[in-house]
N, C-alpha and C positions, 0 to 999 in steps of 0.2 A: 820720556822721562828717564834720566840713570838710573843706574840700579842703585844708587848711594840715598839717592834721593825719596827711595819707595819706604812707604809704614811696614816697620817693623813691630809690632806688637808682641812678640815672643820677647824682643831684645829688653823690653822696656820692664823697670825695677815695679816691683808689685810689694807688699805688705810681707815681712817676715813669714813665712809658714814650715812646717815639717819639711823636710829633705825626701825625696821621690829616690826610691830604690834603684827603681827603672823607668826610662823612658823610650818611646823608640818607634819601631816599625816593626810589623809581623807580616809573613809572607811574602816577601822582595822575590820575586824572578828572575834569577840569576844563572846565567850561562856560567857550569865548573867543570871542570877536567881531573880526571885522576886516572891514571898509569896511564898517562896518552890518550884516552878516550873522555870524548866530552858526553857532559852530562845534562841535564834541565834540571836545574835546584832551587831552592828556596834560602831565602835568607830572615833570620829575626835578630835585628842590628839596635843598640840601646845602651843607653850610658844613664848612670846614677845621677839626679838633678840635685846637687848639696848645698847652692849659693843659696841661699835662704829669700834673696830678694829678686830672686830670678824667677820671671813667669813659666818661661820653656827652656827646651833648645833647639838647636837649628837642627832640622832633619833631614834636611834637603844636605847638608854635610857629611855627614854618616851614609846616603844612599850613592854619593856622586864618591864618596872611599873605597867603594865593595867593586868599581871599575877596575880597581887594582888585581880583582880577584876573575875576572870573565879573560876567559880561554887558557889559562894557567893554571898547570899542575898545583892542585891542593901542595900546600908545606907549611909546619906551624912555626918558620919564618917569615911566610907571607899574612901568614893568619897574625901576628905580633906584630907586624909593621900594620895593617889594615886598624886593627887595636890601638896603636902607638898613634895613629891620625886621628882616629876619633875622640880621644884624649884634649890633644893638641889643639885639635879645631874646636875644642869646648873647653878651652882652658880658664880655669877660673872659674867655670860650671861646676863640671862632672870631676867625680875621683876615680870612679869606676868605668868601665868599657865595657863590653856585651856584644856575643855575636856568637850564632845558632845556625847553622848550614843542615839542611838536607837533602839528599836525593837518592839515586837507585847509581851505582856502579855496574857497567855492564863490559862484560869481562870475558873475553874467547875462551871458550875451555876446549881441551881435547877430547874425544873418546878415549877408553880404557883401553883400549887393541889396536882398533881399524883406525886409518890414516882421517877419520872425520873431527869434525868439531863443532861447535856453535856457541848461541850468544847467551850468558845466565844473567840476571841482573839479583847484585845484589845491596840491599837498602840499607843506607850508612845515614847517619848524622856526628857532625863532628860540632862541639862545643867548646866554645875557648872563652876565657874573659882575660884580664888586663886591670891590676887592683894594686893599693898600695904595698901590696903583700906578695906582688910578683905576677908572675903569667902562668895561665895554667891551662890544660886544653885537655877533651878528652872523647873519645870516637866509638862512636856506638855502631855495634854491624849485628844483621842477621843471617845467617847461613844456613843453607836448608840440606838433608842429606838422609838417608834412610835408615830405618833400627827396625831390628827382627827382634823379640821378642823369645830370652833364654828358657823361659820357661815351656812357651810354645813350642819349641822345638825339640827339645827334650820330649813332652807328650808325644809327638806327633814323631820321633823316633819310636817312643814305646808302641805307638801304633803298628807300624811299620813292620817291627817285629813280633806283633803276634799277628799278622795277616800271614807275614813269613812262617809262621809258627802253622796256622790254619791251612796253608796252600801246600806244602811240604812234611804234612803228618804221618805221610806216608810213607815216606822215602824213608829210605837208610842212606842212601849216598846221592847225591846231587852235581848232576856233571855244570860246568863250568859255563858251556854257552845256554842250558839251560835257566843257571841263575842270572847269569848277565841279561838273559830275554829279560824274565824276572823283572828284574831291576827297572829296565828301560820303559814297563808301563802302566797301566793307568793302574792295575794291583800291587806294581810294590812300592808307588807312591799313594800309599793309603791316606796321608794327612802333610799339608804344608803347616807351616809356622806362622801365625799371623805377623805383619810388617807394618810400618806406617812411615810416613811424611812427615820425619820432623824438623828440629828448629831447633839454631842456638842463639840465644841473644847474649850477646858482648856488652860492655860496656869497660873501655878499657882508659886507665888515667894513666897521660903520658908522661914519660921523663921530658920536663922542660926546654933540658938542652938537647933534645934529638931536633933534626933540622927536616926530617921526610916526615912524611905521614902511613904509616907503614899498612896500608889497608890489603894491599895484593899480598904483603909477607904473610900479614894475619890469616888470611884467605887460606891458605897456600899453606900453613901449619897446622888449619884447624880441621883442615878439609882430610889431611894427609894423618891425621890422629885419630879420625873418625873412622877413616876407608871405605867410608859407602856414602861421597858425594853424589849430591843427585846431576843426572847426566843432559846431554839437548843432543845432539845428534849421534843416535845409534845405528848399527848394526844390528844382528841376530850373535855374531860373533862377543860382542860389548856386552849386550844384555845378559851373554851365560857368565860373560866375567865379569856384570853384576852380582849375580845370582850368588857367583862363590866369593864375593868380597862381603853380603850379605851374610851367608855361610860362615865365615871367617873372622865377622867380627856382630857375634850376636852383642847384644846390649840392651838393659836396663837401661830408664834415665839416671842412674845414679851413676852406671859405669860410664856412660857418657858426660858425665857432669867431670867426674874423677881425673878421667883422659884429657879436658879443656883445662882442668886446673894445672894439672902436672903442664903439659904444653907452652901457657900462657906465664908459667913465671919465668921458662925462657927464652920468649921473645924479648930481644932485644927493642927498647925504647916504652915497655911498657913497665911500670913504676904500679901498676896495681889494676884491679879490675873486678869486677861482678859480673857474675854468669848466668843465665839462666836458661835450662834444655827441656825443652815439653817434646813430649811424645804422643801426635795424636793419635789417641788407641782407636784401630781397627775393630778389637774386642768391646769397649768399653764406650758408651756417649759419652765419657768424661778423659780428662788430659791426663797424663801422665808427669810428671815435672819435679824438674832438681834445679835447688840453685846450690851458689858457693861462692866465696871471695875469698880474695888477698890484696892485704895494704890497702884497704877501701875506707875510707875516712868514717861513711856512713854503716853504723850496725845494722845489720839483719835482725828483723823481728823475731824475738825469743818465744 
């Protein structure tokens, strides 16, 4: 039998009712690519159902549109043409378009020194729709990196110095390779700074007419404002030019909140964005955590 010829029951006019926000598909399996490297993604694909006398719409159109998107560099030109189809192919239906991508970006990094590198992944979704009201699209990422903790370090200096205080009470003069021994062990590091494994979550609303999707730039500015990204293939050499980029740039989550905002107003292509940086405390069973915005349509709770 043709296909012209098969029961359509979605097509067919039903009784007046409410208008459907959204309609669609959740969890589509979609092979996506960004900076070159492909990904295993997920897609949630859906259009506004406003014809009043319309039972559905066609789904099988919206999943066989997202083809447009397997094996091609994410751009929020292809994400506005994919948009611009689903529309089209529902013309007369829907006003609205909808379309939800997620996956993990995995992304070569260098070592900090030594000639090594390896693979980070990190977890993006990018969300677009397509309304009377224009196009609009916006890329949420998480990026993980380390924070020492200014206070700890501060004590555990003061430490430091009354062990030095304690070991040397007797001296009036103290030769030089003496105190460097000193220094170098297990006494005159009396106390570390406690450190954790944190996290920034992005959430960035894009200028319309940018035509990339700037997710390695984001990467690559937030990472370098932080200075203490987390690493994948080290040395001995890397891990002490951990230690002192740690050193170097202690932080609260507040200072780290402060450092993503200043950064993100100037990335280019980014039109506004919500931040949010948890620090999970080593000290503490509980999070640490700052947010902040700019140009964000939605308020932060007062």
């Amino acid at each position: 039998m043709s296909e012209d010829r098969l029961a359509d029951i979605a097509g067919q006019a039903t009784a007046a009712a409410p208008r459907l926000a959204w309609v669609g598909m959740e969890g589509i399996d979609l092979p996506l690519q960004v900076a070159g490297q492909p990904m295993a993604g997920t897609a949630d694909a859906g259009v506004s159902l406003d014809a009043p006398g319309a039972r559905g719409i066609h789904m099988s159109r919206l999943y066989l549109a997202l083809e447009r998107l397997a094996g091609q560099d994410l751009s929020l030109m292809r994400l506005r043409e994919v948009l611009t189809h689903f529309l089209d192919s529902h013309h007369g239906l829907a006003r609205r378009a909808f379309l939800d991508l997620e996956g993990e970006a995995l992304l070569r990094r260098p070592a900090l020194v030594s000639p090594l590198a390896g693979w980070k992944a990190y977890p993006l979704a990018v969300r677009s729709c397509l309304t009377p009201e224009g196009f609009e699209a916006r890329l949420e990422l998480a990026i993980g990196y380390s924070s020492t903790c200014p206070c700890s370090a501060a004590l555990a200096r003061q430490l430091i110095q009354q062990r030095f205080d304690d070991d040397f009470a007797e001296e009036a003069a103290i030769e030089r390779e003496s105190l460097r021994d000193w220094l170098g062990s297990e006494r005159g590091i009396a106390a570390t700074p406690h450190s954790q494994r944190s996290q920034a979550h992005l959430q960035l609303r894009l200028d319309p007419d940018t035509q990339t999707l700037p997710v390695v730039e984001v990467i690559d500015r937030v990472e370098a404002a932080l200075g203490t990204a987390l690493q994948t293939a080290v040395k001995r050499v890397d891990e002490q030019a951990f230690a002192l980029a740690n050193g170097q740039n202690l932080m609260f989550c507040e200072d780290a909140a402060r450092r993503l905002n200043r950064v993100l107003r100037e990335q280019p292509g980014v039109a506004g964005f919500r931040l949010r940086v948890v620090h999970a405390e080593s000290l503490h069973a509980h999070d640490a955590v700052a947010r902040s915005q700019w140009n964000w349509p939605e308020a932060e709770p007062t």
